[in-house]
N, C-alpha and C positions, 0 to 999 in steps of 0.2 A: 362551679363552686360559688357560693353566697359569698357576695364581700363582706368584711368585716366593718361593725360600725364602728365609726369614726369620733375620738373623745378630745377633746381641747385641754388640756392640763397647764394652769397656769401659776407662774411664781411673781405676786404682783410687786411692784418695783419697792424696794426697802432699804437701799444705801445707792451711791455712786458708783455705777461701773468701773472706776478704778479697784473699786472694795470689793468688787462681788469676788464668789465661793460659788461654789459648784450647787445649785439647787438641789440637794438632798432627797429635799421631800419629794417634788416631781420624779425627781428621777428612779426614785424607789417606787414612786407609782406607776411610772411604766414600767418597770421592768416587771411589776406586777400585772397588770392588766396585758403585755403586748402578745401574751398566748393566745386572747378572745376577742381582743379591740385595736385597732389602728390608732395611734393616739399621737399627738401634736405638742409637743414640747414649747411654752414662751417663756421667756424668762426676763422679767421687766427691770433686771439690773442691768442687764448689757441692749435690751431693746429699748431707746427713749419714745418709740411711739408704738408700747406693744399693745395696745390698746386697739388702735387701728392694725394691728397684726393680728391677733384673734379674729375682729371680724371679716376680716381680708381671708382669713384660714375658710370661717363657717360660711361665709358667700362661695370660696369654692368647689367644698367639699361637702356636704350632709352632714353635719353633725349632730349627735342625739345626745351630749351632754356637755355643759363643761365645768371643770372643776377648778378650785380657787386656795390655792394653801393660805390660810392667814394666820399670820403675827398680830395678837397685840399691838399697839402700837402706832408709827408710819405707814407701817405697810397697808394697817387699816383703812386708809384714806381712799390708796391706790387699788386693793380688791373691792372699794366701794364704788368707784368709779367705773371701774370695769364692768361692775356688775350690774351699773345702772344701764352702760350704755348697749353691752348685750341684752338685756332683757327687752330696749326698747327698740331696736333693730331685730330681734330676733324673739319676739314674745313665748313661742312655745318650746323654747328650750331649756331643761333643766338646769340650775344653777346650782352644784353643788358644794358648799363651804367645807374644808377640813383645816386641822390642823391645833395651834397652841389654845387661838380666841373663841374657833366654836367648840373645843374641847370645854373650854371654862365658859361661854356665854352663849350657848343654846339659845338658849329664849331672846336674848337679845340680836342675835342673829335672825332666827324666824319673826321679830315683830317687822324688819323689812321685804318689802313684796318684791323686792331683787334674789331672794333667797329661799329655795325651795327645800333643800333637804341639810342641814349641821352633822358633820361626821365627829362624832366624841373619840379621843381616845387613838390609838394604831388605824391609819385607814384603809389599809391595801383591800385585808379582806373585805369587812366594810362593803369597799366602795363598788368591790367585784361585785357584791351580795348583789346592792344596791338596784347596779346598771342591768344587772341579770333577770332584777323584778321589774323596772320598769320597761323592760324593751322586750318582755313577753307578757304584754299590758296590766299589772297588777301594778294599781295606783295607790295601792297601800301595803307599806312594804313593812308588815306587821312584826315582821322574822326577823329582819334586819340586826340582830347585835352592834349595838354603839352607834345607832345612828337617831338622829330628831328629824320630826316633820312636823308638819302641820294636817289635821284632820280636821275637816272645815274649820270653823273660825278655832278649833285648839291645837294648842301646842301640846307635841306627844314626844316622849323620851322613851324609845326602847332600852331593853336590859343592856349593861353594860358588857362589852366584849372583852372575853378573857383575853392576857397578855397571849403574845404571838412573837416567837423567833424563826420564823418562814423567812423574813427579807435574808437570809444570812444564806439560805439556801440560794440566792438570785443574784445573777451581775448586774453590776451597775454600768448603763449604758450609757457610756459619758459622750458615745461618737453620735448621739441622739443630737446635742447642741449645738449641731454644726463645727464649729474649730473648739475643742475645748480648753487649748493652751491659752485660748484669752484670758480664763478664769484661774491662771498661773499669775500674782502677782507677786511684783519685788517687797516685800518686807525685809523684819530686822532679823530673820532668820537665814532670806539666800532671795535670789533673785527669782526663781520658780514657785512658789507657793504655792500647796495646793490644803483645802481644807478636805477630809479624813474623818467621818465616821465609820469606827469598829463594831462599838458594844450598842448594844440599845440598853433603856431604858434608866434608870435609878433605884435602890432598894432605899434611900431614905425619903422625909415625908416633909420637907422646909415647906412650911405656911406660907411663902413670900415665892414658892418654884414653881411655873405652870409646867416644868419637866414631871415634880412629884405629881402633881394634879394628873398628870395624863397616864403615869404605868404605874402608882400606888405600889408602890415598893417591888417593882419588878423588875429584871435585869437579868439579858444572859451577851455572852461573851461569845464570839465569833470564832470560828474554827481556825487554829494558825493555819491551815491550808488557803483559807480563802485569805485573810491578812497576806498571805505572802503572795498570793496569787495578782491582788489587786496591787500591791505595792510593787511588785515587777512590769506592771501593767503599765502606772503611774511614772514610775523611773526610767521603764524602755524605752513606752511608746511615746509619751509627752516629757520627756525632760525634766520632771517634779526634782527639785532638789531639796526639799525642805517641808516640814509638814504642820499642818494644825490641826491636833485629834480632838475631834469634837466631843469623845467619849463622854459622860456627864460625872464621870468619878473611876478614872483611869487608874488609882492606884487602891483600887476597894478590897479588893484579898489576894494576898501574896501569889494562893495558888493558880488564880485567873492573870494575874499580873505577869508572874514571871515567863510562862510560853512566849507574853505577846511583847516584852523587854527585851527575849533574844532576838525575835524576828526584825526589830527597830533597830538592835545594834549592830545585827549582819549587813542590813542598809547603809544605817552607818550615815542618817539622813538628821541635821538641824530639826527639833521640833520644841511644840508647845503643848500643854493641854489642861485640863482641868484635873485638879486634885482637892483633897481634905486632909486637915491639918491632923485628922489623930491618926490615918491612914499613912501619910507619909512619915508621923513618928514611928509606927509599927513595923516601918520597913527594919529588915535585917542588912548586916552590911554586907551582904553576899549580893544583896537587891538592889545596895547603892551604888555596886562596882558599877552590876551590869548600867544601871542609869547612867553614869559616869560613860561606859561604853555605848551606851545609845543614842549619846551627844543630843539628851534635854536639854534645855537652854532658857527655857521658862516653863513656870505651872499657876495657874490661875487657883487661888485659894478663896473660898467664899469665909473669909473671916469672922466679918457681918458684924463684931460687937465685943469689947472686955470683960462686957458684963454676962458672968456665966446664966444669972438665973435669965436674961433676957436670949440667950441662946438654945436656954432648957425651952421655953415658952412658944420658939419660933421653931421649937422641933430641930434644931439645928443638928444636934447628937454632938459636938465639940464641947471644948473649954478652950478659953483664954490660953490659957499654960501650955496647952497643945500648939497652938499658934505660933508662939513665942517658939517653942522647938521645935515647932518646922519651920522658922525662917535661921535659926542658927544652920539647922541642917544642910537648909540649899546653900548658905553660903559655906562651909563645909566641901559641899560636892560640885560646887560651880554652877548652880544652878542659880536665875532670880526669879523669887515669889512673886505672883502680881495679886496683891491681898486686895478682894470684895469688899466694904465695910456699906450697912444701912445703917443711917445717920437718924436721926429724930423719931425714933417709933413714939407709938403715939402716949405711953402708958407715962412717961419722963421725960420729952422731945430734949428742952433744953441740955437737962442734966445730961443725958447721953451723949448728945452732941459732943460737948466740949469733953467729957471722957473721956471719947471715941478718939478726940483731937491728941490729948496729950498722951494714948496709945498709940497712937501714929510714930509720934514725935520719941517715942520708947522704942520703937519699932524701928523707925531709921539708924537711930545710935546704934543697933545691933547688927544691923542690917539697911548698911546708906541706899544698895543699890534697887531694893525693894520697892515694887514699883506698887501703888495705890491706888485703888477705884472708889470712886464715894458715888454712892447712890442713896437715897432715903427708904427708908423702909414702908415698904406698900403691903400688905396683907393681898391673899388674892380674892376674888369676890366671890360669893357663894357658887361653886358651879352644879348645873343640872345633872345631877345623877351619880357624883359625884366627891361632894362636899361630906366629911365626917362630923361628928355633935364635937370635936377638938376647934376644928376651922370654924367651923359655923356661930361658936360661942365667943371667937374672938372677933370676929370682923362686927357679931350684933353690938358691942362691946365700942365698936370704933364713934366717934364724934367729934365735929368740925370746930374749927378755931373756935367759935360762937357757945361752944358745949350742946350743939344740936346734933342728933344722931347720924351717923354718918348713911346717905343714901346713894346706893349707887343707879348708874347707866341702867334703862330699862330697854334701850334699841341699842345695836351698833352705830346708828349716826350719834347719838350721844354719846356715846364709847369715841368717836374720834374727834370729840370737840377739846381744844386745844388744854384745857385742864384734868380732860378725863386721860389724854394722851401722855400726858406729865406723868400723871399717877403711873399710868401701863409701866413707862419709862424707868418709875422710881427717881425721877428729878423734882416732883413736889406734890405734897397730900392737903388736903382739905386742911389738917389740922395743925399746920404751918403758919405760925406768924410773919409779918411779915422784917420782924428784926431777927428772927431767927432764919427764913431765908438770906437775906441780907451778908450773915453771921456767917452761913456755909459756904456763899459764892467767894467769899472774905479769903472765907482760907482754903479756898479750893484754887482758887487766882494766885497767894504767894506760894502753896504747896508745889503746883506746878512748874509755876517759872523758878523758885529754887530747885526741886530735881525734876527737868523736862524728863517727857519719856523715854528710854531707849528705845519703843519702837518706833519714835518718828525719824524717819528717812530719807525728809523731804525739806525739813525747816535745815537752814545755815548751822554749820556748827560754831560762827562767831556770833550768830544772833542767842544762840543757846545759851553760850557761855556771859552775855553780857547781862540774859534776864537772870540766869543763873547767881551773878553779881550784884543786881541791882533789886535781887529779892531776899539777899541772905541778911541784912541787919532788921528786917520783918519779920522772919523765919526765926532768926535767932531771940529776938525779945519777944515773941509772941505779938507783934502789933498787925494784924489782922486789917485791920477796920480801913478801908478809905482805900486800897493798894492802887490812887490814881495815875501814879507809876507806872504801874506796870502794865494798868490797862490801856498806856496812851504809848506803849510798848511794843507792847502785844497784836498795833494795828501796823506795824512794820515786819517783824517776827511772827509770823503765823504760826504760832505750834500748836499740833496737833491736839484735841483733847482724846485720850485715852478710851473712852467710855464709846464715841463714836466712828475712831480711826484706827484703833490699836489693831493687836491680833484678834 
């Protein structure tokens, strides 16, 4: 029997091993590829020198490719690095990028000579195509759906590959990672945490979501067979007491929602996940019972803004008013909201900002224990193959504090230079001043230490209560500006920020 070649699949490191979750991506790529290929699991949140672990693997083994999930972002730094240091240890082996960044930045991918093939979009199939043409020597993998290369010195984008609900048909092979209980962490839900992808995709189209960028309104829902299958799985064999469903819009139509409500209340399992505010108003209260019996306990809401016309503009599909009743609702049914807002879009920064602020402050009165994320509002960058004449007329649109036109990253090393990284982030844009910077750290600093977050776990509960004290007559007058307080505070009480430590 012919051995099977041998693939390196790697998750380059993106938070602190205390934080990691289950690599997803990887691990739905093997479960795809391990009918044709031997494949190698790293995963550089729990590995601190996985770097040297890859090429520890390919000195062992023959390997004829390896592939690289990248985030936007941190993680960018880290698949950059990996991928310098494979290519020049191991020059003839394929480098394959998939995932959120080479979905959106193609070209900026292929201008580094670390990177030979960008997977756009779903990669499983993809990637099968992919390996299938080059390791029966066809150097041009012209067929390929959703994938970019390079054809001498051009960059070529093949057609884009239709949506795919094949991973639902496949287990996820979590005993691939060696002990997978590692990746069980205590949160504000239960001492086991495990993170939970269901449904794939998204059916809406937010101008600010590399989720919309990558399945353009596509979305299907998993079989309660399989949900129950893995969640018995989850609960049996590793102990899971608690969950984070990564779903991208968990309560999107009642008819998809309510199968996978009972499944969660038979478990009877602490969880989290993502929802929207006109969806969770549309629930019936036959839908809130079961919620109630499924023991939610938070929902991550993308709020993003009071102002409706800048929610029409950002493709959002909400309103303001929607918001507002879905944060009565949760407190209603015991649940707490953890509301998204982008702070400064470019078209009104200031005015928005402070808006956004005294919506906040409308929002706690209704709802104290409503927990807040502030992020800036970032536009995504044009992507190859991808981008609609809606996106592409708002970002030409964009322009830098200075009123010069907004230009982006033309490589991924630009892409991880500490300002292009911010943007990725949505913690600061080109067209930021620096008093309106200033202005958001202002009241990002007293909003915190007046309600720390429930999910920190880790900070005193007498250091909480006394920033909690020592931020409320700030909080209460609006005085913002200077919080030296709390910053000379804040170096005894470490609390957590939300944005990088939460759920």
């Amino acid at each position: 029997m012919t051995a099977r070649k041998h693939i390196v699949l790697v998750n380059p490191t993106i938070t602190k091993s205390q934080s990691a979750k289950f690599p997803l991506a990887i691990l739905n790529l093997a479960a795809a590829l391990d009918e044709r290929y031997e494949t190698t699991l790293v995963d550089g949140n729990v590995d601190p020198d996985f770097i040297a672990t890859v090429l520890s693997r390919i000195d062992a083994t023959p390997t004829s490719a390896v592939g690289v999930s990248v985030m936007g972002g941190p993680q960018l730094r880290s698949a950059i690095a990996l991928s310098r240091a494979v290519r020049s240890r191991f020059p003839g082996i394929p480098i394959i990028w998939g995932g959120h960044f080479p979905t959106l930045c193609a070209d900026a991918c292929l201008m580094m000579p670390y990177v030979d093939y960008a997977v756009r979009g779903q990669g499983e199939e993809t990637l099968i195509e992919l390996l299938d043409a080059l390791l029966a020597g066809t150097h041009e993998p012209a067929a390929v759906a959703g994938l970019s290369w390079r054809r001498g010195g051009a960059i070529v984008h093949n057609v884009r590959r239709t949506f795919s609900a094949a991973s639902h048909t496949r287990t996820i092979p979590y005993e691939r990672l060696g002990d997978p209980r590692r990746y069980l962490t205590r949160t504000y839900l239960g001492r086991r945490t495990s993170g939970y992808q269901a449904a794939l995709g998204c059916r809406f189209r937010c101008t600010f979501c590399g989720v919309a960028a990558m399945f353009r309104g596509k979305t299907a829902v998993p079989p309660v067979a399989r949900l129950e299958r893995d969640l018995d799985h989850l609960t049996g064999r590793l102990g899971v007491d608690s969950l984070l469903l990564y779903d991208n819009n968990f309560f999107d139509r009642a008819a998809d929602t309510v199968p996978v409500l009972e499944v969660l209340a038979k478990h009877g399992l602490p969880w989290w996940c993502f929802a929207r505010a006109d969806a969770l108003v549309g629930l019936s209260a036959s839908s809130w019972s079961l919620v109630r019996r499924s023991r939610l306990r938070m929902a991550y809401i993308g709020a993003e803004s009071p102002s409706d016309w800048l929610l029409h503009d950002a493709r959002k599909g909400t309103r303001a008013d929607q918001t507002l009743a879905a944060v009565e609702l949760c407190r209603a049914n015991g649940v707490i909201p953890e509301l998204s807002f982008m702070l400064a879009p470019p078209q009104d920064p200031e005015g928005e900002t402070e808006r956004t602020f005294e919506y906040i402050r409308h929002i706690k009165r209704i709802h104290p224990a409503t927990e807040i994320m502030l992020y800036v509002y970032a536009p995504l960058p044009p992507a190859a193959g991808l981008t609609d004449p809606h996106v592409a007329r708002a970002v030409d649109s964009l322009r830098d504090a200075t009123g010069a036109p907004l230009v982006f990253p033309a490589t991924a090393g630009e892409w991880a230079e500490p300002r292009w990284l911010a943007y990725w982030c949505h913690t600061d844009t080109p067209w930021l001043t620096d008093r309106l910077r200033q202005r958001i750290r202002d009241f990002t600093t007293v909003l915190g230490c007046r309600f720390p977050t429930v999910t920190d776990v880790r900070s005193p509960p007498w250091g909480k209560l006394a920033l909690r004290a020592l931020a409320s007559w700030r909080y209460q007058y609006g005085r913002y500006r200077g919080p030296w307080e709390l910053q000379a505070a804040k170096r005894f009480v470490r609390l957590w920020d939300p944005r990088l430590a939460g759920l």
